[in-house]
C-alpha positions in Angstrom: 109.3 60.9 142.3 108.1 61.3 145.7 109.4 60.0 149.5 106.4 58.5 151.5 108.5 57.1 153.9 110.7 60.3 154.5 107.3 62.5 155.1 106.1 58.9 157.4 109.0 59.5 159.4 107.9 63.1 160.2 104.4 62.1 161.3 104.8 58.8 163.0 103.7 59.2 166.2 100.3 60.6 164.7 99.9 58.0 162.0 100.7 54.6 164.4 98.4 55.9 166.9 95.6 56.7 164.4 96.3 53.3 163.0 96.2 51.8 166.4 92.6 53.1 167.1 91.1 51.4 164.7 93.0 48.2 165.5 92.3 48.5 169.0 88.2 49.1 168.2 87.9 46.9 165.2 85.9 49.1 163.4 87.8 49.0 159.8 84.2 50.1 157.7 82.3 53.4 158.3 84.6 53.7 161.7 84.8 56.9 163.9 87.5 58.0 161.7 85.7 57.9 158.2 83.3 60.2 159.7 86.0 62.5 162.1 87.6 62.9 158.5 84.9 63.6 156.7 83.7 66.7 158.9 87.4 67.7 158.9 87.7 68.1 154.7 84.3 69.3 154.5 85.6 72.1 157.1 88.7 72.5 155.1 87.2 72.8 151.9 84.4 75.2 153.0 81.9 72.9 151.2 78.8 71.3 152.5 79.5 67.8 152.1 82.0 65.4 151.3 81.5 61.7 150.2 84.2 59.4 151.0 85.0 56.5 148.5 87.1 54.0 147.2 89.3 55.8 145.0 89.0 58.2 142.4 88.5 56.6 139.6 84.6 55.3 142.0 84.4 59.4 142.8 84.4 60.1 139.1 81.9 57.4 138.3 79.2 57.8 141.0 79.5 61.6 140.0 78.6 60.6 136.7 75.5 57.9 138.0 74.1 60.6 140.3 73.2 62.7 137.4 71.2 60.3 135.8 72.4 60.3 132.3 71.6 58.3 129.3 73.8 56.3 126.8 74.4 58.5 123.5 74.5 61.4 126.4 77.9 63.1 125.7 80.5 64.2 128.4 83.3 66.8 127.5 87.1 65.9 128.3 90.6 66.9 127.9 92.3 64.6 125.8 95.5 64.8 127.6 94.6 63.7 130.9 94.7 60.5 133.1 92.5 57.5 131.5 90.0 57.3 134.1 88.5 60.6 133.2 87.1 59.2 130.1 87.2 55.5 131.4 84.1 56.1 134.0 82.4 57.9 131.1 82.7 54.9 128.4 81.7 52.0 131.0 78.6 54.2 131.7 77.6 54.1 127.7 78.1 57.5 127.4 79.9 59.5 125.1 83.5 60.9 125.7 83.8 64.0 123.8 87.2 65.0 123.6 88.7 68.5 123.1 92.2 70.4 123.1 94.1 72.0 126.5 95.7 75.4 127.1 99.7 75.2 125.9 100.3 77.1 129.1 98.7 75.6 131.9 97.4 72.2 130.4 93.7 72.6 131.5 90.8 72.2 129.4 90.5 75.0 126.9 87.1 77.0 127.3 87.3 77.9 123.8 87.5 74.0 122.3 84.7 73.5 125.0 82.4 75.8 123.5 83.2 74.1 120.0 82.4 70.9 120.9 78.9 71.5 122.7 76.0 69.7 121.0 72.7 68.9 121.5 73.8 66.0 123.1 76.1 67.7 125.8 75.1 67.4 128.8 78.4 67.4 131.3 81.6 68.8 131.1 84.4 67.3 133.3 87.5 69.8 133.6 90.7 68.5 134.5 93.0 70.2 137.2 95.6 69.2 136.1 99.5 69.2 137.4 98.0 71.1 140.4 96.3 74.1 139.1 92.7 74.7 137.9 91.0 75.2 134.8 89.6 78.4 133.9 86.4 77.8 135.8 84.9 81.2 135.6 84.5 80.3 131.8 83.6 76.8 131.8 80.8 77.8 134.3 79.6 80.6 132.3 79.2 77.9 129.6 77.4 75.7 131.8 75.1 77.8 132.5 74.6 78.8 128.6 73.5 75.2 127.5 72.7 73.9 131.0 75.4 71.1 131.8 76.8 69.7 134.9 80.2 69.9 135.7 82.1 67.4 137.7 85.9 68.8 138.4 88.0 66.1 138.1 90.5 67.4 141.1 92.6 64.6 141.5 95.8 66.3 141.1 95.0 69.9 142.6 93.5 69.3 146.4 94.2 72.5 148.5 94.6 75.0 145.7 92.4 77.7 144.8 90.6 79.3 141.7 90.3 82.9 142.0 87.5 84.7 140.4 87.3 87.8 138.5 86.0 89.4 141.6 89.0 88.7 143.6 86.5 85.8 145.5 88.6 82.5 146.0 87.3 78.7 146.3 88.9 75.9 146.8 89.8 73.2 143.7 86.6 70.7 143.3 84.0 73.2 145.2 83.3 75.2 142.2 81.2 72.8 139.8 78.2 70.8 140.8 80.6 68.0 141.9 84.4 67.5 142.9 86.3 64.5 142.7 89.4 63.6 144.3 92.1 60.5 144.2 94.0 59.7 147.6 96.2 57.7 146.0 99.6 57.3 148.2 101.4 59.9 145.4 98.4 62.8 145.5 99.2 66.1 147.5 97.0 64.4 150.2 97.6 60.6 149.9 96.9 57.6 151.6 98.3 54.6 152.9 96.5 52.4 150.4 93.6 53.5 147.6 90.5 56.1 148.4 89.3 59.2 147.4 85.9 61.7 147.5 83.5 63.2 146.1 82.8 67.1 147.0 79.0 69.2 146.3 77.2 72.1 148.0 73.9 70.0 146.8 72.2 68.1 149.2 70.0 66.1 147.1 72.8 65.0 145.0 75.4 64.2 148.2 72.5 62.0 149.4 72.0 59.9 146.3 75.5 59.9 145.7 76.3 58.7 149.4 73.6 55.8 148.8 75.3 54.9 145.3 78.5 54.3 146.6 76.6 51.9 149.6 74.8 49.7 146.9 72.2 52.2 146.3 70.8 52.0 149.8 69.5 54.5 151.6 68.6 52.0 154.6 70.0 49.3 155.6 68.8 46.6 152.8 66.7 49.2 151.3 68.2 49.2 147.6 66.3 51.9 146.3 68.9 52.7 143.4 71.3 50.7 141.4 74.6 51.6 143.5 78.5 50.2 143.5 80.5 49.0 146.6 82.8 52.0 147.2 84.1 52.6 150.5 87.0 54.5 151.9 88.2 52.3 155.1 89.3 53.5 158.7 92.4 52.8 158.5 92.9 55.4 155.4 90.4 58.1 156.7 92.7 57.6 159.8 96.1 58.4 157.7 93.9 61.3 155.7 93.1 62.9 158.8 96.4 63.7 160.4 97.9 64.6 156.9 95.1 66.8 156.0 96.4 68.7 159.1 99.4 69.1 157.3 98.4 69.9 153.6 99.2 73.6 153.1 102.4 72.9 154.1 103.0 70.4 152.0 101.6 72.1 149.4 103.8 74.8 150.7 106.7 72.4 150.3 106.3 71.8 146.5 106.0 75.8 145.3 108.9 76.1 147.4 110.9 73.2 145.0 109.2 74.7 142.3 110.2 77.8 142.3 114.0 76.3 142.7 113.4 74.6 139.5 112.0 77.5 138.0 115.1 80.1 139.0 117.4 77.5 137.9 115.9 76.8 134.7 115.0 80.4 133.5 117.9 80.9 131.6 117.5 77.5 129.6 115.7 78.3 126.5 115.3 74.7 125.5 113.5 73.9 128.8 110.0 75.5 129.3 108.8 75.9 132.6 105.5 75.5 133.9 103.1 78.7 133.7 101.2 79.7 136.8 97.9 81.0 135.2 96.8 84.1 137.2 93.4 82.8 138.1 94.6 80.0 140.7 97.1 78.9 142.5 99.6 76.3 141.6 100.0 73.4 144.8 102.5 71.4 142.0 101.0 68.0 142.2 103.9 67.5 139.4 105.9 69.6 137.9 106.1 69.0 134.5 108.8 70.9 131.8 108.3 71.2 128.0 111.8 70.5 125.7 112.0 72.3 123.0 114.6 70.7 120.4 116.0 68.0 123.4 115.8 64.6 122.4 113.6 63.6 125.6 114.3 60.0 125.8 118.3 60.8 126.0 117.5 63.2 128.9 115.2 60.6 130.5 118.3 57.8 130.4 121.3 60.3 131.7 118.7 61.3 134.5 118.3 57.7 135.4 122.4 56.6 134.6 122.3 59.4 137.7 119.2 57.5 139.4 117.3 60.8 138.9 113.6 59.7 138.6 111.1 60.9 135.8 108.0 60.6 133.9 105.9 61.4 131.2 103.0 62.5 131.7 101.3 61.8 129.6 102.8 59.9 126.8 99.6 59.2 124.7 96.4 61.6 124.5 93.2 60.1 125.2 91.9 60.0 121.3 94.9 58.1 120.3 94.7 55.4 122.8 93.1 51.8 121.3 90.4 51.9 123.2 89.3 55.1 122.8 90.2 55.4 118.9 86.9 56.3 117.2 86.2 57.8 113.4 85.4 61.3 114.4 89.3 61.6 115.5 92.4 61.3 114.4 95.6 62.1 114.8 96.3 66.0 113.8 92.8 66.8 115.5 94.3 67.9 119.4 97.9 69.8 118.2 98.5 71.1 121.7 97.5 67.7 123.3 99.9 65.7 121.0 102.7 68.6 120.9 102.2 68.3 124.6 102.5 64.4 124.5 105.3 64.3 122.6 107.8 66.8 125.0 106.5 67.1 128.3 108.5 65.6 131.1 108.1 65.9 135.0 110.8 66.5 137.4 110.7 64.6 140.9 108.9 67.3 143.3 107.8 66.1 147.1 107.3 67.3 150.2 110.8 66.0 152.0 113.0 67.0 148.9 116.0 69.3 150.6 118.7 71.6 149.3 121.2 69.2 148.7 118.7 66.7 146.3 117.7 70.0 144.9 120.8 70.7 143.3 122.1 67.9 142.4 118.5 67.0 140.1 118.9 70.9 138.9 123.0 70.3 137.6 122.1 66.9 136.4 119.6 68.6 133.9 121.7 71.5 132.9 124.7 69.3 132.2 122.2 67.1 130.6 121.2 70.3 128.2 124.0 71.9 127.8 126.2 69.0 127.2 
């Protein structure tokens, strides 16, 4: 699905010699390059401060501790996502609320959001999923209605923008009170190993979320919070810093396959493209299809008998997994969700994918659906 070592190739001088800094100095925690990285995506981003951390899954849940919530407290979430969206909420006692997507782009839906608010809401957490954004304009007018947080889960979508109604842009995870992203080795920006980060124009909560994700210090051995041990290393900040140089283009990369795919497979009415919604841009973390009448799982095994790679993301919404099941849901509750579930399927899209691959992934589905 993607070619790490094909994009390494292209950047090795940079990456062994960032590498070798930190060998060479033997600061592997909170080394020069954490904090050289750090100022770099902060700049990038146009956002006041960014928190580096372990992974995602730790950006998502020292969000959540920052703002101080109670168990019973409820947090709205797509159902078709990633686990960890609701996983952080659950292990903190609170209460995953979950609600229905957009058929188009996949994103929350505003209008199940409004549905679902109770007296008891007191967070929303958007997905951006694939690559794009949610409709932020309306989930923040929301916000603002009933008085929420939001936390934009923007694991899949660094580098792209929302555009407002206004024609302003910002990037994906600056919006909300807090952005959180994954640097898993497969993400847009990706590291050599697990980290990710924590986004917010608000200096009060970047402070307490910086000392939650230090075990709550904020001196040394001053544990003035209950925190977690959630650190992104030196030798990761140093691979995130000389890819981060090179993120638009690789973003640039995957609309570029994408819009291949999308020529190719316009005239296939059984294969459903994805929709760019008109209020962000699409940076095609995957790019995901929707088969209408083709048995998927047939499709799946001739791409692989033609070791053509792909997934399904993702196979099970969130309120039908076993360890979310609970008695307000059931299935028949999310239709798009579980339509989506049932016959989405993503294509192999990466930053070193050439012509040739191309076209022999694009005649291996047609043949596929026309056969």
């Amino acid at each position: 699905m993607v070619d790490l070592k094909a994009q390494y190739a292209k950047i090795k001088t940079e990456i062994d010699k960032g590498i070798q800094e930190v060998i060479q100095n033997a600061a592997f925690i909170r080394g020069a390059q954490v904090a050289a990285f750090q100022k770099n995506l902060e700049k990038y981003l146009g956002v006041k401060h960014v928190i580096p951390v372990g992974n995602g899954t730790d950006a998502l849940q020292i969000a959540l501790m920052a703002l101080e919530l109670k168990p019973g407290d409820e947090v709205i979430t797509p159902t078709f996502t990633f686990i960890a969206t609701a996983e952080v909420v659950a292990l903190l006692g609170l209460t995953p609320v979950f609600v229905d997507v957009d058929p188009d782009t996949f994103c929350i839906s505003p209008e199940a959001v409004k549905k679902a608010i109770t007296p008891k809401t007191k967070a929303i957490v958007p997905v951006h999923l694939f690559g794009q954004n949610a409709h932020m304009e309306a989930l923040l007018q929301l916000a603002k209605e009933h008085k929420l947080y939001i936390i934009e889960d923007a694991c899949q979508s660094i580098g792209s923008d929302y555009i407002f109604s206004n024609g302003e842009k910002a990037k994906s995870g600056t919006i909300g009170d807090i952005g959180c992203t994954s640097f898993f080795p497969s993400k847009n920006l990706g590291c050599y190993g697990d980290g990710g980060a924590i986004f917010t124009n608000n200096t009060e909560l970047a402070q307490k979320m910086q000392a939650i994700g230090n075990h709550g210090m904020t001196q040394r051995y001053h544990h003035d919070i209950i925190g977690v041990n959630s650190r992104l290393d030196s030798i990761q900040a140093a691979v995130l810093d000389v890819k981060l140089k090179h993120l638009d283009e690789y973003n640039a990369a995957r609309q570029q396959v994408a819009k291949a795919y999308n020529k190719a497979f316009a005239a296939c009415s059984t294969l459903q493209t994805p929709v760019e919604s008109p209020f962000s841009t699409h940076v095609y973390h995957q790019y995901t299809l929707k088969l209408n009448g083709i048995d998927r799982a047939k499709l799946q095994k001739y791409l692989a008998d033609n070791e053509i790679p792909s997934m399904i993301y993702y196979p099970i919404p969130l309120h039908l997994q076993a360890a979310y099941q609970n008695p307000r849901y059931r299935a028949g509750d999310f239709p798009v969700a579980e339509m989506l579930s049932s016959c989405v399927l993503s294509l192999p899209i990466h930053t070193e994918m050439d012509d040739e691959q191309l076209k022999y992934i694009i005649d291996a589905v047609k043949v596929a659906v026309f056969k």
